[in-house]
N, C-alpha and C positions, 0 to 999 in steps of 0.2 A: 928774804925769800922774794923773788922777779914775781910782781905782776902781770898777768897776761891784758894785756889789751880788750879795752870793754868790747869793740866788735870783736875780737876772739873769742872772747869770753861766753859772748851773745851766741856763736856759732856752737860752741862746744856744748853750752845749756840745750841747745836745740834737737843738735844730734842726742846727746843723751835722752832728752824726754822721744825721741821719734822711734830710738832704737827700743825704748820701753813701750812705748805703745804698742808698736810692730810684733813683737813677743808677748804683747801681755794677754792675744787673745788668743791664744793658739789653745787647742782644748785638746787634751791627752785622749789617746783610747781607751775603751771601757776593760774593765777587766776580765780575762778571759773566764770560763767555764772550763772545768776539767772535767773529762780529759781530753787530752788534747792529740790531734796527731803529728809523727814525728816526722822529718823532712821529705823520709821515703815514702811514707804514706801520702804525704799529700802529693810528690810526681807522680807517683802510681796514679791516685785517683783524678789525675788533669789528662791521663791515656784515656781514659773514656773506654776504647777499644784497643785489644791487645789479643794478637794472635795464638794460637794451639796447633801444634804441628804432629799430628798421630802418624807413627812413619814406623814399620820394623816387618820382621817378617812373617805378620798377619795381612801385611798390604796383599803378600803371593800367596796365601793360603786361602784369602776370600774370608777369614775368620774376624773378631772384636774377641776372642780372647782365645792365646796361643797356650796350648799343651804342655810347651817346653821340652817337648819332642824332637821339633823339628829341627830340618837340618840346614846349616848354614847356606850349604849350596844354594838352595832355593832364594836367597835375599841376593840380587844382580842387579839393580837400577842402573843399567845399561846408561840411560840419557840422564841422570840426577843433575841439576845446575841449581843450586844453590841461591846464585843472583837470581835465578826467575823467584824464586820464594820470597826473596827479599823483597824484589820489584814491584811483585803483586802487594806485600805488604805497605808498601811505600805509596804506591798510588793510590791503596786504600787507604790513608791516613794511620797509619799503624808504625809503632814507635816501639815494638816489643813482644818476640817470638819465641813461644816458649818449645821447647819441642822433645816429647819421648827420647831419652837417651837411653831407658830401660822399662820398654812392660811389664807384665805380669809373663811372660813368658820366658824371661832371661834374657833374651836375647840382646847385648849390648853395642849400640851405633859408632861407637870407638873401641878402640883394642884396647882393653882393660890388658891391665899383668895381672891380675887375677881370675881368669877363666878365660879359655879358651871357644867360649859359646859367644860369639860377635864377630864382628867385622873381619877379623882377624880369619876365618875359614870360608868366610866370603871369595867367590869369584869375582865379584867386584872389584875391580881397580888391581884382582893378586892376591887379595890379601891384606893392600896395606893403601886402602882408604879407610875414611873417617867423616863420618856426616855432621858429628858436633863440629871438627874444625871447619870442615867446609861452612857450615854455618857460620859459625861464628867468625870466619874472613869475607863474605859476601857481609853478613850485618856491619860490620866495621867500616866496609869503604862506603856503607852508606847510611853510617851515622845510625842504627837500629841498633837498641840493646838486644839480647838476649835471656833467655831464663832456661831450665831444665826440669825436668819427671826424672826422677829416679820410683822406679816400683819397690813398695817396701815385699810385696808378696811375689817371691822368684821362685815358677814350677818348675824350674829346669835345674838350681844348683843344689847338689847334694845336702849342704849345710842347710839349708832352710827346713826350720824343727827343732834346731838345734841352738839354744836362744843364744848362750854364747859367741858359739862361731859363727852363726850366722850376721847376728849384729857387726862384728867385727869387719866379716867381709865387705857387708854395706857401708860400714863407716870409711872401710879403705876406697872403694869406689868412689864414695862423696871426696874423698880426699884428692885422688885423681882428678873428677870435674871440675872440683872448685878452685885445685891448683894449678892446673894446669891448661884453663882455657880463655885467661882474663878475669873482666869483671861479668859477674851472674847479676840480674835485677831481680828474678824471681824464683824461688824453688819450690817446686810443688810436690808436697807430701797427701797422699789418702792414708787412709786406714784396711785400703784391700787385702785381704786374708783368705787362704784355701781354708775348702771346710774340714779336709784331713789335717788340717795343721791348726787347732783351737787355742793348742795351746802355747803359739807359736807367739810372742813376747816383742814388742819392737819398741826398742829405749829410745824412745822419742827424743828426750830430754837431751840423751846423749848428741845424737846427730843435731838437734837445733843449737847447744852449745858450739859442736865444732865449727857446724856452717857461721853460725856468727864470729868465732875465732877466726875464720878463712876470710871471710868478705861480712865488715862490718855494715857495707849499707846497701846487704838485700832483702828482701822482703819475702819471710816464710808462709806461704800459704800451706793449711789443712782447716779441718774441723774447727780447730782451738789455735788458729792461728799461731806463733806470737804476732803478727804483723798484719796477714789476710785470713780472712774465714770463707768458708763454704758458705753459699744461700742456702745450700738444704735442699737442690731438686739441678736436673740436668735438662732445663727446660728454660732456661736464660729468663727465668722469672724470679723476683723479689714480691715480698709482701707489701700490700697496698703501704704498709707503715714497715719503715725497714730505718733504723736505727745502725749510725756506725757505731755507737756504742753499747756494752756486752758485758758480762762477768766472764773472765776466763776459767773461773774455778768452778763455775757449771758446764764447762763443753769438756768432753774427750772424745778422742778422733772414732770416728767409724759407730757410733754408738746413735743408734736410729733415731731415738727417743728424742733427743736435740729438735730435730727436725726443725721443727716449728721456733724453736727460739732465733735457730741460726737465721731463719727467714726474717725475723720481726726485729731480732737485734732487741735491746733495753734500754729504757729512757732514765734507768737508774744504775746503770752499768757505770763500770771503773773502769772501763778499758774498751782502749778507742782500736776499735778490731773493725772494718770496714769489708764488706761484703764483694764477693767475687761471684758471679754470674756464669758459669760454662756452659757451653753446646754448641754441637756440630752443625755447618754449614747444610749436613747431609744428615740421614736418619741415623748412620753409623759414627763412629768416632773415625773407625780406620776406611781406607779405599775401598770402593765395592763399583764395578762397573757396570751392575744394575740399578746405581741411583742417582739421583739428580738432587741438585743445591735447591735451597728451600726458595719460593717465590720471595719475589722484592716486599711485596706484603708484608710476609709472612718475620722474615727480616727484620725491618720497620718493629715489628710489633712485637718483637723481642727488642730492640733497641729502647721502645718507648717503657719498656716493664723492666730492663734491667739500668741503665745510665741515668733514664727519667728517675728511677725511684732511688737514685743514691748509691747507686753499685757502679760497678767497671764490668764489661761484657768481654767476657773471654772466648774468642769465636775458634773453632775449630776449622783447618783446611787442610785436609790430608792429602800428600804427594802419592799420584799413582804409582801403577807396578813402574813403570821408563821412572820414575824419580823428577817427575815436573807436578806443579799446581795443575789440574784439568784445567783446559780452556775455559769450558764451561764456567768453572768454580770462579776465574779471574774473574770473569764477565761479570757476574752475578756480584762479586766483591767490587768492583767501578762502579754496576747501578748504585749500589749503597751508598756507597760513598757520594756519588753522585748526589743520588737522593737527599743524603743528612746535609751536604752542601746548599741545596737549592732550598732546604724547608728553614735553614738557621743563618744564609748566609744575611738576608735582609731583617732587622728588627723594625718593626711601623712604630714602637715606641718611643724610637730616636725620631720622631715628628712631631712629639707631645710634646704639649707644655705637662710638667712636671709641680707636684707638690705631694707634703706628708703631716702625719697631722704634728709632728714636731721635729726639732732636732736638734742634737747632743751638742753644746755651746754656742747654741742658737745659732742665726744667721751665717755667723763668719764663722764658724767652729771647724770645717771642715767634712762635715758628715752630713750633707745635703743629699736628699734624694737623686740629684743630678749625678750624684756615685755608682748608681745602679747602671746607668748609662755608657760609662768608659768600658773601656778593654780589658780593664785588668778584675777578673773574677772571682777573686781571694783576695786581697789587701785592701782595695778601697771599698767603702761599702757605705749606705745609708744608716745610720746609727737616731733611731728618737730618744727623747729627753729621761732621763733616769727619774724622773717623777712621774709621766707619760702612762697611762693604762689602756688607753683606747689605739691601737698603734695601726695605720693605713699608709699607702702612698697613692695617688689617683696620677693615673695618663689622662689629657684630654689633647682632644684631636684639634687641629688649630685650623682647619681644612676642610676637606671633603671627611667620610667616616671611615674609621678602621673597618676593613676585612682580616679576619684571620679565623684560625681555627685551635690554635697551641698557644697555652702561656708558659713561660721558662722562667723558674726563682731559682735561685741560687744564694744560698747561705755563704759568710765570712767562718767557711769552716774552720781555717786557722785558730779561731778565739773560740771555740768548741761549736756543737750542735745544741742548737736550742728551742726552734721552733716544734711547735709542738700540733698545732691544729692552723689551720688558716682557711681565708675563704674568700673568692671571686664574684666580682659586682661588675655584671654591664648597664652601663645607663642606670644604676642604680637597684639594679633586679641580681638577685644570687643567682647566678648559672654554674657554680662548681664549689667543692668544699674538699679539703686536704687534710692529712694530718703531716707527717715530718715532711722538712726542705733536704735540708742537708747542704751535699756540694751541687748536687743539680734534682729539681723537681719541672717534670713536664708535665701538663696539663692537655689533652688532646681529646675535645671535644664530641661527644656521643653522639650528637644531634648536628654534628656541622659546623659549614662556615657559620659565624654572626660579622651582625655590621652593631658598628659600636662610636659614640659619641665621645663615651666615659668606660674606662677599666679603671676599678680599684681592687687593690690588694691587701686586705685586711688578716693581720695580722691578730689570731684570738686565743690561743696560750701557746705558753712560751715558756721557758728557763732562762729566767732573766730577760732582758731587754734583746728584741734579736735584731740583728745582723745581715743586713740581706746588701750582699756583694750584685748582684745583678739581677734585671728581668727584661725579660723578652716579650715581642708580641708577634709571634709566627702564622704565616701562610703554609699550610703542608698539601698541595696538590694531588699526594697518593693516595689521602686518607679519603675513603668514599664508606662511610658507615654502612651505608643501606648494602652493600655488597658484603660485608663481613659475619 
């Protein structure tokens, strides 16, 4: 057997114990909490805000809910453009349009081969336009998903009453959409029902099987999710405590009495059902040319009660009678945007010196508070010590004192939701108290700006050891308490 040479021998000792050392601290992540959400869930809730597009022939009727009377003639969006819908989406940071393919009136935006009540008897374009695909080629060339409404309650088709055929019909429609227009991110199911029709049956079960057969990675919203749920009110608010997770075998669709659970979600739930926030820009869903998009405030403060408290905000902008966003409405969607730009774009807490009162493989482990500070808002995170009961992390100012008025937590949703209550120190004094984080918790002061030496963020029950992916120390300019 060849001898290697003492200095090689020397060299190769060396590299081995260095490569051991190098690996020997590495500290594994903790293990997650079920349940967990699945890949769709977590892109969906990194939208933050996601568009609703009320568009049919309640625009020309002046109505929010159509007869199924009426007559095709009347739907002409003479000037419809498509890319402006997208445009306005895109400048408003918006990554995801969902848009009425079918009301509650029948009336269908593409030419179904199953009824002649759509597009199809439209003067429009002849006869032979189609507002889904024009959507869904404006979203493409610029990179925006898509989603669709299908109405389960049609006053216009014969069938509807008739549980059989009428499921049928809808199933073949869903079969149409979903085949025929790419990929879908979201399909939005209610429970809306006429009240002549009680005992009118819709197989839920059925349609949620097929659409996941058609396109396995979209995301079903209704009541009872499987994917998205309802908050329970049409006022883009959540429950001070709002929980992504739920029991599904307590929701069904349209059933009032829920109410209150969908809002609060379950801290002992088996299913990771994450909440969806909708309302209109305006007082209506559909077009009415006697109303105006709601104040930049007004805005704001649904923003702050539905993405603050762990939901996604599904905003509504309905295209006039000509078939374009109102000016008005765009303008109104830039200030926002504008606005959430200017209050989140600076954090003051990237100026702190940073500490927590432990962390998971000590020192070198990887799980430093300093995690809270990067870019990436899900996967790196601050992790404290699994024997640890007292859990905080403290900003201090190395400078002049913090101004702000908004704190931002954000949970390592991916490894479940855990936090359970927490609570805010300046200088040492409690000025605010929370219960769940989630993916994002905003904190937006009642009493104002503060000036601040020290922020701590104390963490006081929990599920298990938690996880906190990010935090912020914001300025918001809009916010003027004394005026609201």
């Amino acid at each position: 057997m060849m001898k290697l040479p003492h200095s090689l021998l020397c060299v190769t000792v060396l590299l081995s114990s260095l490569f051991q050392f190098t690996f020997s601290w590495l500290t594994t992540p903790p293990l997650p909490i079920l349940p967990l959400p699945s890949y769709s869930q977590l892109k969906w809730q990194q939208r933050e805000i996601i568009m609703f597009l009320h568009f049919g022939v309640n625009t020309f009727t002046n109505s929010e809910w159509g007869t199924g009377q009426e007559n095709p003639d009347i739907f002409n969006p003479t000037g419809l453009n498509a890319d402006q819908w997208v445009d306005t989406a895109v400048q408003a940071g918006i990554s995801l349009m969902i848009l009425t393919a079918k009301h509650h009136d029948g009336f269908c935006l593409w030419p179904s081969k199953y009824t002649d009540h759509s597009v199809i008897g439209s003067p429009w374009k002849d006869g032979h336009g189609d507002v889904v695909q024009a959507l869904v080629d404006a979203a493409k060339s610029r990179g925006v998903d898509i989603g669709l409404y299908l109405s389960p309650w049609d006053r216009h088709d014969r069938r509807y009453g008739n549980n059989v055929e009428y499921n049928e019909y809808y199933l073949a429609q869903l079969q149409e959409l979903l085949n025929n227009y790419g990929s879908v991110r979201e399909i939005w199911f209610d429970g809306a029902k006429g009240a002549n029709a009680t005992n009118m049956t819709y197989y839920f079960s059925d349609w949620f099987g097929m659409v996941k057969e058609l396109q396995s990675t979209i995301n079903i919203f209704s009541d009872a999710g499987p994917d998205v749920r309802w908050v329970g009110d049409e006022k883009g608010f959540a429950g001070k405590t709002c929980w992504s997770t739920i029991n599904r075998t307590s929701l069904s669709i349209g059933n009032a009495s829920i109410v209150n659970y969908l809002n609060t979600g379950d801290p002992k739930g088996t299913d990771w059902l994450p909440a969806e926030c909708d309302v209109s820009i305006r007082t209506g869903w559909f077009w009415h040319k006697s109303q105006e998009p709601k104040k930049l405030s007004q805005l704001l403060e649904i923003y702050y009660n539905s993405v603050g408290r762990n939901c996604l905000l599904l905003l509504n902008v309905p295209p006039n009678t000509t078939g374009l966003l109102s000016e008005n409405d765009v303008q109104r969607l830039k200030e926002f945007r504008s606005a959430i730009d200017t209050i989140f774009s600076t954090n003051l807490a990237e100026k702190c010196s940073t500490k927590a009162s432990s962390q998971r493989g000590g020192k070198d482990g990887g799980f430093g508070p300093e995690n809270v500070l990067d870019s990436d808002h899900l996967w790196t995170y601050w992790a404290p010590s699994d024997q640890e009961k007292d859990y905080w992390v403290e900003f201090r100012a190395t400078d002049e004192k913090l101004i702000f008025n908004v704190v931002r937590i954000q949970e390592a949703i991916g490894l479940g939701q855990r936090i359970k209550q927490h609570e805010i120190y300046i200088d040492g004094n409690l000025i605010a108290r929370g219960t769940v984080v989630g993916y994002k918790k905003l904190h937006r002061f009642e009493k104002g700006v503060v000036y601040a030496s020290s922020v701590t963020i104390k963490i006081t029950k929990s599920r298990g050891v938690p996880l906190i992916s990010s935090i912020g120390l914001h300025f918001d300019p809009f916010w003027h308490p004394k005026e609201q």
